[in-house]
MARBA-3410 file (N, C-alpha, C, O; in Angstrom, 1 decimal):
108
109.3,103.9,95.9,108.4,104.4,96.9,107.0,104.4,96.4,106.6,104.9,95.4 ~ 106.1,103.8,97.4,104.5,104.2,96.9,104.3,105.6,96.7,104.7,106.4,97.6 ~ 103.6,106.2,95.7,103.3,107.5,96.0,101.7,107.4,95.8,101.4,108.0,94.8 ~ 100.8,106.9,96.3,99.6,106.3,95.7,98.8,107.4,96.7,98.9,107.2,97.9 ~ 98.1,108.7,96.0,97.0,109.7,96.7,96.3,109.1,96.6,96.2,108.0,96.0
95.4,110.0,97.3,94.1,110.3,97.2,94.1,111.7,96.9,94.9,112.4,97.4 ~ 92.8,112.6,95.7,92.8,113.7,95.5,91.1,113.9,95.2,90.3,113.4,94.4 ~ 90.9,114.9,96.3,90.0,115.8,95.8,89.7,116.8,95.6,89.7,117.9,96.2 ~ 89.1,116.5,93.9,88.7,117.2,92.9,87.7,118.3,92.8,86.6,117.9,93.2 ~ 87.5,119.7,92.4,86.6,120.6,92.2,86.9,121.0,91.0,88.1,121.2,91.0
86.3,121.2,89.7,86.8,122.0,88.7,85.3,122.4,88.3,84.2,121.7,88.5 ~ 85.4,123.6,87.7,84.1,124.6,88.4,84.3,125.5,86.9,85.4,125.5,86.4 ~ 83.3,126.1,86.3,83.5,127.2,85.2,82.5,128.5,85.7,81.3,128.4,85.4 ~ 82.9,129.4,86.2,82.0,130.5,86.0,81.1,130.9,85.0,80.1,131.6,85.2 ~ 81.5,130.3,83.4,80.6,131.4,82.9,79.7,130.4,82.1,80.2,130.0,81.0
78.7,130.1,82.4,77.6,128.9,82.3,76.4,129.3,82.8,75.3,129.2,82.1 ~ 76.4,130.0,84.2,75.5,130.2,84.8,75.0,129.2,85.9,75.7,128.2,86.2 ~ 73.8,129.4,86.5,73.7,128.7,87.8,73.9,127.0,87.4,74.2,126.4,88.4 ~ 73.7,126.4,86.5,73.7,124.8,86.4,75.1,124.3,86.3,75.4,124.5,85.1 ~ 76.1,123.9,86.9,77.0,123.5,86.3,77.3,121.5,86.3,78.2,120.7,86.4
75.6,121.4,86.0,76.1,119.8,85.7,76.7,119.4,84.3,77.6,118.6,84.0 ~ 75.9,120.5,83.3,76.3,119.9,81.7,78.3,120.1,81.5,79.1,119.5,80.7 ~ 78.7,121.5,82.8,80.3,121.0,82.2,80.9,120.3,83.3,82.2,120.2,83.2 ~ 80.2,119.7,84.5,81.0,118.7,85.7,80.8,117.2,84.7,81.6,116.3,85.0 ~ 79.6,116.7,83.7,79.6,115.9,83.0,81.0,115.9,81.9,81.7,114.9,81.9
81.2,116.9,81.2,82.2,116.9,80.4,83.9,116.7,81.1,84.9,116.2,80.6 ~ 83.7,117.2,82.2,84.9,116.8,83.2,84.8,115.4,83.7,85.8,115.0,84.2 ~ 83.9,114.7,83.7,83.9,113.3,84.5,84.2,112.1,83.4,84.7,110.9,83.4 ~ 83.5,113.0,82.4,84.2,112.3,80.9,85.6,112.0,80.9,86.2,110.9,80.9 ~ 86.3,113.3,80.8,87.8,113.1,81.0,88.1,112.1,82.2,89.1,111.3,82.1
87.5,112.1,83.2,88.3,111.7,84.5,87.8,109.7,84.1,88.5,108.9,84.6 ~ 86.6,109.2,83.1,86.1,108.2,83.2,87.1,107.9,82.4,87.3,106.7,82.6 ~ 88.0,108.4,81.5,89.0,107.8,80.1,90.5,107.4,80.7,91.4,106.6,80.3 ~ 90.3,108.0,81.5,91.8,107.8,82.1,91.7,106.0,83.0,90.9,105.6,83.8 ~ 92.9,105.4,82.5,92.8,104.3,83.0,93.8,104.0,84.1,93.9,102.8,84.5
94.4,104.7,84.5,95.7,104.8,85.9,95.4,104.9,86.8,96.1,104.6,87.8 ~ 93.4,105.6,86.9,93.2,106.0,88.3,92.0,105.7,88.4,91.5,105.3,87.3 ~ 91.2,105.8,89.7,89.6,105.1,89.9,89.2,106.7,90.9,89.8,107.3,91.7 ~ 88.1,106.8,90.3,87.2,107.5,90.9,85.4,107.2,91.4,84.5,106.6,91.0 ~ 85.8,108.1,92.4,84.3,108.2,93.0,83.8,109.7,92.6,84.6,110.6,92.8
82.3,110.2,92.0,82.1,111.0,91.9,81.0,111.4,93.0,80.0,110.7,93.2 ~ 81.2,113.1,93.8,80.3,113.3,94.5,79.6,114.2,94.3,79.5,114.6,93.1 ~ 78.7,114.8,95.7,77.6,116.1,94.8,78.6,117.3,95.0,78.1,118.5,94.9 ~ 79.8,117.1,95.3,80.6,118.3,95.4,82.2,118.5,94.8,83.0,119.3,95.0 ~ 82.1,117.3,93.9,82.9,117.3,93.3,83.9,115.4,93.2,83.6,114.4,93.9
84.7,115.6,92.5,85.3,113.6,92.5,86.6,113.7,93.4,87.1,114.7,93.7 ~ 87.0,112.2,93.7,87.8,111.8,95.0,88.1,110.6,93.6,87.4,110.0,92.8 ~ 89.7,110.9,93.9,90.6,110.4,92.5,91.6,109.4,93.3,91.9,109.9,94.3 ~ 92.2,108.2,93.1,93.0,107.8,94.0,93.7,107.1,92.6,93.2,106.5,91.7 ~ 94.9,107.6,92.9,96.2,106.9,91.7,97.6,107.1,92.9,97.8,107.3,94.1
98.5,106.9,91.7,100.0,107.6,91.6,100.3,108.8,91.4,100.0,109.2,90.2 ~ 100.8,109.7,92.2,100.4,110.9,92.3,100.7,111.2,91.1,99.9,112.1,90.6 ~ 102.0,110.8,90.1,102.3,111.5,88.6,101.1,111.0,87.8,100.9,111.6,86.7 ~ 100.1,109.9,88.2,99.0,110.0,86.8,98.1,110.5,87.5,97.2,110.9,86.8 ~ 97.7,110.9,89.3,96.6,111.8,89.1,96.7,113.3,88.9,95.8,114.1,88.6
98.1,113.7,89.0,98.5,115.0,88.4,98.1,115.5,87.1,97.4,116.5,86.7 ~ 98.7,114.4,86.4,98.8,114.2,84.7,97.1,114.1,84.4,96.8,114.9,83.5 ~ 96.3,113.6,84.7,95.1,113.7,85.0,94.5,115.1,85.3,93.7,115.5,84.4 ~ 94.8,115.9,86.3,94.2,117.4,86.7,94.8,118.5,85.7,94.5,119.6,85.4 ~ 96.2,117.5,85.0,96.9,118.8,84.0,96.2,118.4,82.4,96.2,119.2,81.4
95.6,117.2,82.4,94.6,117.1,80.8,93.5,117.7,81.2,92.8,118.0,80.2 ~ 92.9,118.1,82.4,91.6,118.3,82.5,91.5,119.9,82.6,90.5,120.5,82.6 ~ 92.6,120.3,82.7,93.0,122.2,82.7,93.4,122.3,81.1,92.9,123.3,80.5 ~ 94.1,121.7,80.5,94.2,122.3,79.1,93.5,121.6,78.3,93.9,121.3,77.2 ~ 92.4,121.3,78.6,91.4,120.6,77.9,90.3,122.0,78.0,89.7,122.4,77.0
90.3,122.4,79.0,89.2,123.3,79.2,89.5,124.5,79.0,89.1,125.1,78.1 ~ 90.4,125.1,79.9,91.3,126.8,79.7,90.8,127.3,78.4,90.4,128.4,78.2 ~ 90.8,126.2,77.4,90.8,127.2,75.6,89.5,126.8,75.8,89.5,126.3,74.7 ~ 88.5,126.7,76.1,87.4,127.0,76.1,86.4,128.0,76.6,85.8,128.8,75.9 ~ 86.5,127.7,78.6,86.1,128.7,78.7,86.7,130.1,79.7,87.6,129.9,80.5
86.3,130.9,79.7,87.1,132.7,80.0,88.0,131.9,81.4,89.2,131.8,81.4 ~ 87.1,131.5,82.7,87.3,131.3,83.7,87.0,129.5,84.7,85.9,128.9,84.8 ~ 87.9,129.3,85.0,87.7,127.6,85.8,88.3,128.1,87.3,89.0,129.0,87.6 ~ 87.6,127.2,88.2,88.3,127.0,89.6,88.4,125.5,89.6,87.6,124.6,89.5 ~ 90.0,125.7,89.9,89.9,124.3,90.2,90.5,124.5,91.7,91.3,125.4,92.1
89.9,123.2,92.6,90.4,123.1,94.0,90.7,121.9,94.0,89.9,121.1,93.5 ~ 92.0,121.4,94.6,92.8,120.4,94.5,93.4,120.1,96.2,94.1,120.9,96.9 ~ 93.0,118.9,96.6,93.5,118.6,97.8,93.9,116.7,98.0,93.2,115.7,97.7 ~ 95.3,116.8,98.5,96.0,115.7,98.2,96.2,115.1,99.7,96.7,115.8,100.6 ~ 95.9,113.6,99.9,96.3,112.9,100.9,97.5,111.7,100.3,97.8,111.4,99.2
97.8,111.5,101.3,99.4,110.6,100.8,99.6,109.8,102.5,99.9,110.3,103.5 ~ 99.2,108.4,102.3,99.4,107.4,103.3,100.5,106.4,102.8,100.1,105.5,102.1 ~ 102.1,106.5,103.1,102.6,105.4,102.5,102.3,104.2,102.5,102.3,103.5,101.5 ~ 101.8,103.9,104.0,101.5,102.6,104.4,100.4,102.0,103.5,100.4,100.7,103.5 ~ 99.4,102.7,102.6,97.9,102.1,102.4,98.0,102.4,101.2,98.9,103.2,100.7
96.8,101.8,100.2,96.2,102.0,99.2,94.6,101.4,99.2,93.9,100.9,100.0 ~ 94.5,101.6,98.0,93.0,101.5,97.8,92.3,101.5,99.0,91.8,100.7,99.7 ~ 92.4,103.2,99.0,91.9,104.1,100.6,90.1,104.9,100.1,89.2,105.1,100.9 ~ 89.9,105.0,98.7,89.1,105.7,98.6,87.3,104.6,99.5,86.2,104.8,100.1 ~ 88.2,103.4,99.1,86.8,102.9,100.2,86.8,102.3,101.3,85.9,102.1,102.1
88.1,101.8,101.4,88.6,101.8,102.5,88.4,102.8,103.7,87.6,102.4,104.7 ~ 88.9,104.0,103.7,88.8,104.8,104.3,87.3,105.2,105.1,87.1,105.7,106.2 ~ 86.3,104.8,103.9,84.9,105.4,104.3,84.5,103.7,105.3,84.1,103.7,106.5 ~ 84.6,102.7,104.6,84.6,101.5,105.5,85.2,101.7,107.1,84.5,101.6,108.1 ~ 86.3,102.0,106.9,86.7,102.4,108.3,86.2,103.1,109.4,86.4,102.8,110.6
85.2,104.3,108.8,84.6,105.0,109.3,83.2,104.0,109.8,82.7,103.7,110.9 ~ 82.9,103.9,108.5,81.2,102.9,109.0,81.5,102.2,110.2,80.6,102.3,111.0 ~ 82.5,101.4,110.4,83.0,100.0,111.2,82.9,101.0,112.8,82.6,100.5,113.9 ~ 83.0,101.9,112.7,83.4,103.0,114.3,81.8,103.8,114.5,81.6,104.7,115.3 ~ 81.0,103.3,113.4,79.9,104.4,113.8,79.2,103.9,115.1,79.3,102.7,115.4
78.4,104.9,115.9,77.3,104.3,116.9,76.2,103.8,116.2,75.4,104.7,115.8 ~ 75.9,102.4,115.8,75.0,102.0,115.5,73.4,102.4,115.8,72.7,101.9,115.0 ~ 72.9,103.2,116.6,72.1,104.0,117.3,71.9,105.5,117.3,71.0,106.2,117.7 ~ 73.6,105.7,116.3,72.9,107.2,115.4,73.0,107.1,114.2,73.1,108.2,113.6 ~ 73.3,105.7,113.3,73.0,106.1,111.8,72.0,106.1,111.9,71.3,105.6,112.8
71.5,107.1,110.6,70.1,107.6,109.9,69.1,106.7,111.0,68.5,105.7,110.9 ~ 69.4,108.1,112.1,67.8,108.0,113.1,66.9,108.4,112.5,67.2,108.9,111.4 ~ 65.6,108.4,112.9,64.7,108.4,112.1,64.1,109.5,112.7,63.0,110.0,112.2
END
């Protein structure tokens, strides 16, 4: 069976203070090493597309990687699952572009 997600990613540390780019860098590190899955990173967090056992195995190095570090993490995890499809992460946004009204992208 395909099990091929898509997963998007939040992993967040409370105790840093208001910037949290220097530890979403240290997390994209982890996510850039892993070779099973492709990511897109956004301004609200990364969109992971694998097999769901290596993007799991993926969200479970990137929690005990961190946990012993700092007091507090949020992580928010949300999983799509299309049997039929893969390599949806650009796909998907393609899809969308192809249906827009030409006459309301970035009106001016």
């Amino acid at each position: 069976m395909n099990s091929n997600v898509i997963c998007d990613l939040v992993v967040v540390t409370y105790d840093i203070g208001p910037s949290l780019s220097p530890f979403v860098a240290k997390v994209i590190d982890v996510i850039n090493s892993d070779t099973k899955t492709e990511h897109v990173l956004t301004p609200m967090g990364s969109v992971i597309e694998g097999q769901f056992d290596d993007v799991m195995a993926l969200v479970r190095e990137i929690f005990f990687k961190f946990a012993p570090e700092y007091e507090r993490l949020g992580i928010t995890i949300k999983i799509d699952f299309r049997a039929s499809k893969q390599n949806r992460i650009k796909g998907k946004v393609s899809s969308v572009n192809e249906k827009l009204n030409p006459d309301l992208v970035n009106p001016k």
